[in-house]
C-alpha positions in Angstrom: 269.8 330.8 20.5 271.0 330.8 16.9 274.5 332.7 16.5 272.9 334.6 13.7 270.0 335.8 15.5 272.6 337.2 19.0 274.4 338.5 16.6 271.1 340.4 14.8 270.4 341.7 18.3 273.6 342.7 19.7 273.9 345.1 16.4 270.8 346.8 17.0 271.1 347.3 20.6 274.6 349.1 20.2 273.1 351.1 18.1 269.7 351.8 19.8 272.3 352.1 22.8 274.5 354.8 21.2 277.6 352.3 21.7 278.6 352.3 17.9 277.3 353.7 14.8 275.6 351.9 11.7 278.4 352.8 9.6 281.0 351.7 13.0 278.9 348.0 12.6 279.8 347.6 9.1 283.3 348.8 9.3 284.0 346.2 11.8 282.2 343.3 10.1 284.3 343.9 7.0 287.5 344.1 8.8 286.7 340.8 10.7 285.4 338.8 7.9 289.0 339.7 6.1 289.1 339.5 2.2 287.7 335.9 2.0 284.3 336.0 0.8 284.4 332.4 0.3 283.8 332.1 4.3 280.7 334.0 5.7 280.9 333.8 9.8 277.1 335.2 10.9 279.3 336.8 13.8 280.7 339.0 11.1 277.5 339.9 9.1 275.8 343.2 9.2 272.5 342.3 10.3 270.3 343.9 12.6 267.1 343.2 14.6 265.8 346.2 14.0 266.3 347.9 10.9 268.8 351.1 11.7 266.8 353.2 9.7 263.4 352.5 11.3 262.0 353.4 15.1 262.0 350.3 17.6 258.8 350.0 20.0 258.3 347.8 23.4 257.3 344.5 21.9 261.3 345.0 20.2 262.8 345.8 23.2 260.7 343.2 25.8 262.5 340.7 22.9 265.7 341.8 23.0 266.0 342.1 26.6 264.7 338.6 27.1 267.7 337.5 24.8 269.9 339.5 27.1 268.4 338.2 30.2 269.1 334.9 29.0 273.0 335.1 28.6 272.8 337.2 32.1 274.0 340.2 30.2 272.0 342.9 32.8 273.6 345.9 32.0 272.2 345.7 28.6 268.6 344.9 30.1 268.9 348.1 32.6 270.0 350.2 29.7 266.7 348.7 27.2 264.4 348.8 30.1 265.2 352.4 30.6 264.4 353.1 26.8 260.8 351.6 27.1 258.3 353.8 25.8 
């Protein structure tokens, strides 16, 4: 899967997930992509799946947790799966 796209997803699960904050995301995208803004790593850009501001539903989750299930990262499945409306 594209880099940009994991990285998209893993954002807006640690947020749905309560792991970090929007604010926490962006913090830690500035301080990783450093003062070069010449170079622009997707791992370092704020982007989101699901916009912070906005509700997610099932079809967002079932997509996100087939990501997850595809780089065998469970523990993030158990915790969307348990979020399913």
């Amino acid at each position: 899967m594209d880099n940009f796209i994991d990285q998209a997803i893993y954002n807006s699960y640690m947020i749905i997930a309560g792991e970090l904050t929007f604010e926490e995301i962006i913090e830690h995208c500035r301080i990783k992509s450093g003062d070069n803004k010449d170079l622009v790593d997707p791992l370092y850009l704020p982007v989101f799946f699901i916009n912070p501001d906005e509700d997610y539903d099932n079809e967002d989750l079932d997509a996100m947790i087939k990501s997850f299930e595809e780089i065998e990262e469970y523990e993030k499945c158990s915790v969307l799966l348990k979020l399913k409306k």
